[in-house]
C-alpha positions as CSV (number, residue, x, y, z in Angstrom):
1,X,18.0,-4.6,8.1
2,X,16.4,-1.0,6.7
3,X,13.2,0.5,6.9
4,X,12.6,3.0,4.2
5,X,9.7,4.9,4.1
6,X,8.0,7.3,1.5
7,X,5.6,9.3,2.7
8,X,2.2,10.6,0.4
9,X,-1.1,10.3,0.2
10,X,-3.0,6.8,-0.9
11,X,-4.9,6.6,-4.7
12,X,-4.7,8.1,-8.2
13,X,-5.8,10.9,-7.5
14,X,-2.9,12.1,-5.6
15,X,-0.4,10.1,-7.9
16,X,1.8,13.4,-9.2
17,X,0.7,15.8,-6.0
18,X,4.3,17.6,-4.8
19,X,2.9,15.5,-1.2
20,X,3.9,12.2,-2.7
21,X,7.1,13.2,-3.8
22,X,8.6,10.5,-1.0
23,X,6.4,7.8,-2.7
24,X,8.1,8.6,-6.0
25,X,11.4,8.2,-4.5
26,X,10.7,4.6,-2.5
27,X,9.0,3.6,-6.2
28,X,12.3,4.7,-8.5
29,X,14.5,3.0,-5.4
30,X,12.5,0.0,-5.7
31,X,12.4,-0.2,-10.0
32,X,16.1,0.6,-10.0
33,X,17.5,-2.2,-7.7
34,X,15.0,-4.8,-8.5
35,X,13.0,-5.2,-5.6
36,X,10.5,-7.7,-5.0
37,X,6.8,-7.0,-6.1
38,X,4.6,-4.7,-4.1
39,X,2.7,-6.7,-1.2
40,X,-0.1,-5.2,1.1
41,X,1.3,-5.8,5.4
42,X,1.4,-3.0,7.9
43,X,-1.3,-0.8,6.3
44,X,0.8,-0.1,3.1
45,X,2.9,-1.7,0.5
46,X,6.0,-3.7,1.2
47,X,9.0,-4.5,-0.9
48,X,12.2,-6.5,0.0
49,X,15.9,-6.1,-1.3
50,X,19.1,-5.1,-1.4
51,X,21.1,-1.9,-1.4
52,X,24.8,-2.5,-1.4
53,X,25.5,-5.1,1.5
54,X,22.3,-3.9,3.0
55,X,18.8,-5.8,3.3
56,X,16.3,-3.0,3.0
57,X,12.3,-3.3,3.4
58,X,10.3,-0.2,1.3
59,X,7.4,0.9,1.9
60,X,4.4,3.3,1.2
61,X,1.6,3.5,4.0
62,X,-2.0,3.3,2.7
63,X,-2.8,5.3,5.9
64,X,-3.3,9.2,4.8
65,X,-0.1,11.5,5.2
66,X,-1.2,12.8,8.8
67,X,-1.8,8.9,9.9
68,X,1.9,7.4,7.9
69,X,3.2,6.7,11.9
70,X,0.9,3.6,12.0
71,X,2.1,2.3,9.3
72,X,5.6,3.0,10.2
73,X,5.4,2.3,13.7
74,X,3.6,-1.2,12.4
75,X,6.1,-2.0,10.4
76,X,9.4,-1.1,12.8
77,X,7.5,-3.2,15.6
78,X,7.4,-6.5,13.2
79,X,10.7,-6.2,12.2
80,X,12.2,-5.2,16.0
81,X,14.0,-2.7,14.4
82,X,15.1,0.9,16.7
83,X,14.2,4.3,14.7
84,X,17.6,4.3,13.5
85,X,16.6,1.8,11.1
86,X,14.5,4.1,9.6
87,X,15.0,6.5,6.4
88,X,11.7,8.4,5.9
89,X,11.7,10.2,2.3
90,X,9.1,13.1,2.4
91,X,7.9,16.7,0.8
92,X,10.0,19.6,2.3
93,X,8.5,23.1,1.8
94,X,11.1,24.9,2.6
95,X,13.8,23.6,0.3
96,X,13.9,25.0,-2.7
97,X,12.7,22.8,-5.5
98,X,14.3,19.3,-6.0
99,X,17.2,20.3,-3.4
100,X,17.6,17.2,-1.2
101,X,19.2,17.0,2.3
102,X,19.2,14.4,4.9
103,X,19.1,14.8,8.4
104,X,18.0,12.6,11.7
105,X,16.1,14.0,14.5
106,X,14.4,17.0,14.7
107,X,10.4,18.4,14.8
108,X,8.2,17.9,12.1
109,X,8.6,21.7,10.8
110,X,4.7,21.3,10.0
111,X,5.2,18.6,7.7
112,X,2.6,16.4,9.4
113,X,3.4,12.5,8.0
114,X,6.7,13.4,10.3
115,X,4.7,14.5,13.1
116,X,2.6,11.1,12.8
117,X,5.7,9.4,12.8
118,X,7.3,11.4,15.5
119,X,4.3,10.6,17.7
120,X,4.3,6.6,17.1
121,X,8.5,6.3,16.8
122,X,9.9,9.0,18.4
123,X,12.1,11.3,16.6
124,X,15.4,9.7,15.9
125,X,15.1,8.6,12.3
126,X,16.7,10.0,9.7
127,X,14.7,12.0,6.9
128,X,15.5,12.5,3.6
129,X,13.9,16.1,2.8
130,X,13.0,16.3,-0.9
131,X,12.6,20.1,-1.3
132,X,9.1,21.3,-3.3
133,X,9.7,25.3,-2.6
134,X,7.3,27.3,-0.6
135,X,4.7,28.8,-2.8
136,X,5.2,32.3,-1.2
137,X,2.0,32.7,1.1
138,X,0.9,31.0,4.0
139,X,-3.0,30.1,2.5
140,X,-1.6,28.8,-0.6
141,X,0.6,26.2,1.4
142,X,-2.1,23.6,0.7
143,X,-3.3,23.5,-2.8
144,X,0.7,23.8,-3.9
145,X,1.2,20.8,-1.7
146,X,-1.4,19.0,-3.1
147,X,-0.9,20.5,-6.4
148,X,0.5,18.1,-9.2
149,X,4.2,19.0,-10.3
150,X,4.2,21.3,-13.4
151,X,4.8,20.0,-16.6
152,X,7.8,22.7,-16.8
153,X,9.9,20.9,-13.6
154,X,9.2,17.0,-14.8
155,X,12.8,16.6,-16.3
156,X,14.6,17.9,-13.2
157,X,11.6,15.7,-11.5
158,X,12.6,12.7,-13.1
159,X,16.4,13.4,-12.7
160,X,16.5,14.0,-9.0
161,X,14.4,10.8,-8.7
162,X,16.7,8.6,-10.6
163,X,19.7,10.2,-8.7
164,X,18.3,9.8,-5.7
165,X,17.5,5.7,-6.2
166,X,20.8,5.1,-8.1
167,X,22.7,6.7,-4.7
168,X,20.7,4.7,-2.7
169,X,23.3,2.6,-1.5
170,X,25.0,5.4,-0.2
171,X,22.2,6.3,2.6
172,X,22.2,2.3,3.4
173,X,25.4,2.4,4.1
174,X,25.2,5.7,6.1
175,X,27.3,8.0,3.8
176,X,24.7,10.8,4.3
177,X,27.1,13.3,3.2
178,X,28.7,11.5,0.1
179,X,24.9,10.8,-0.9
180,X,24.1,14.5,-0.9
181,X,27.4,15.9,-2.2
182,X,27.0,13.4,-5.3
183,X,23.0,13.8,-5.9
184,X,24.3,17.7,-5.9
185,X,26.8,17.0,-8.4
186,X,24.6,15.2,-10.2
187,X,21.9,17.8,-10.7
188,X,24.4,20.7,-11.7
189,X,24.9,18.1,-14.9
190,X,21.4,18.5,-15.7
């Protein structure tokens, strides 16, 4: 069994924020291979299914970014799963926009739902950065994090989304580098 995680913040109001890009992902995953409905465990949403030969669990902590490792750490310890089960999809500031690349261990290079995580798990998970591009100065960090996407990028948006869950299988399987060479591909279509 998989846990995949999507990290953002909890509510409407941060629904399109560039910070809950790893929620989009965990929701196109779970609309694109049928996942069971949405239930409330572990301080988030839960969904169960199937990618490939896999059993994966989703979910979306209700906790705020900079708390996600509760959640997480909740939801490893009821399963008795190692952080090696564990796929966290998140923001990635410095990526350039909607450029996507996978790695497993590491710091949290700022990016403070890792660091929760890193705190409650330990560090040897993989992450699946989902690059929102740097806005250029450090004080404007913030509001382009928590800035909605623009209205300009939602194509590519949707695109890298729908890539990303239809390869899904890939990164359940462990093809980390098939998964990215094809979501490239993919996006140089577009």
């Amino acid at each position: 069994m998989l846990l995949f995680a999507g990290l953002g913040n909890p509510g409407p109001a941060y629904a399109l924020n560039r910070h809950n890009v790893g929620f989009m992902a965990v929701d196109a995953i779970h609309s694109v291979h049928g996942f069971s409905p949405w239930k409330a465990r572990f301080q988030g949403l839960t969904a169960e299914g199937r990618l490939g030969g896999e059993k994966v669990v989703l979910l979306r902590p209700a906790t705020f970014m900079n708390e996600s490792g509760r959640s997480v750490g909740e939801a490893l310890r009821f399963f008795k799963l190692a952080p090696d089960a564990l796929t966290v999809f998140h923001d990635e500031l410095d990526l350039e926009p909607f450029r996507v690349k996978v790695k497993t261990g590491g710091g949290a290079a700022g990016q403070n739902g890792i660091r929760s995580i890193i705190q409650h798990v330990g560090a040897d998970f993989r992450r699946v950065r989902i690059g929102i591009g740097h806005p250029g100065h450090k004080e404007r960090v913030t509001g382009h994090v928590l800035g909605n996407f623009a209205k300009a990028d939602e194509d590519a948006l949707v695109h890298m989304l729908g890539a990303i869950a239809d390869l899904a299988p890939l990164l359940a399987s462990g093809d980390e580098a098939r998964f990215m060479n094809d979501l490239a591909l993919r996006q140089q279509e577009n």
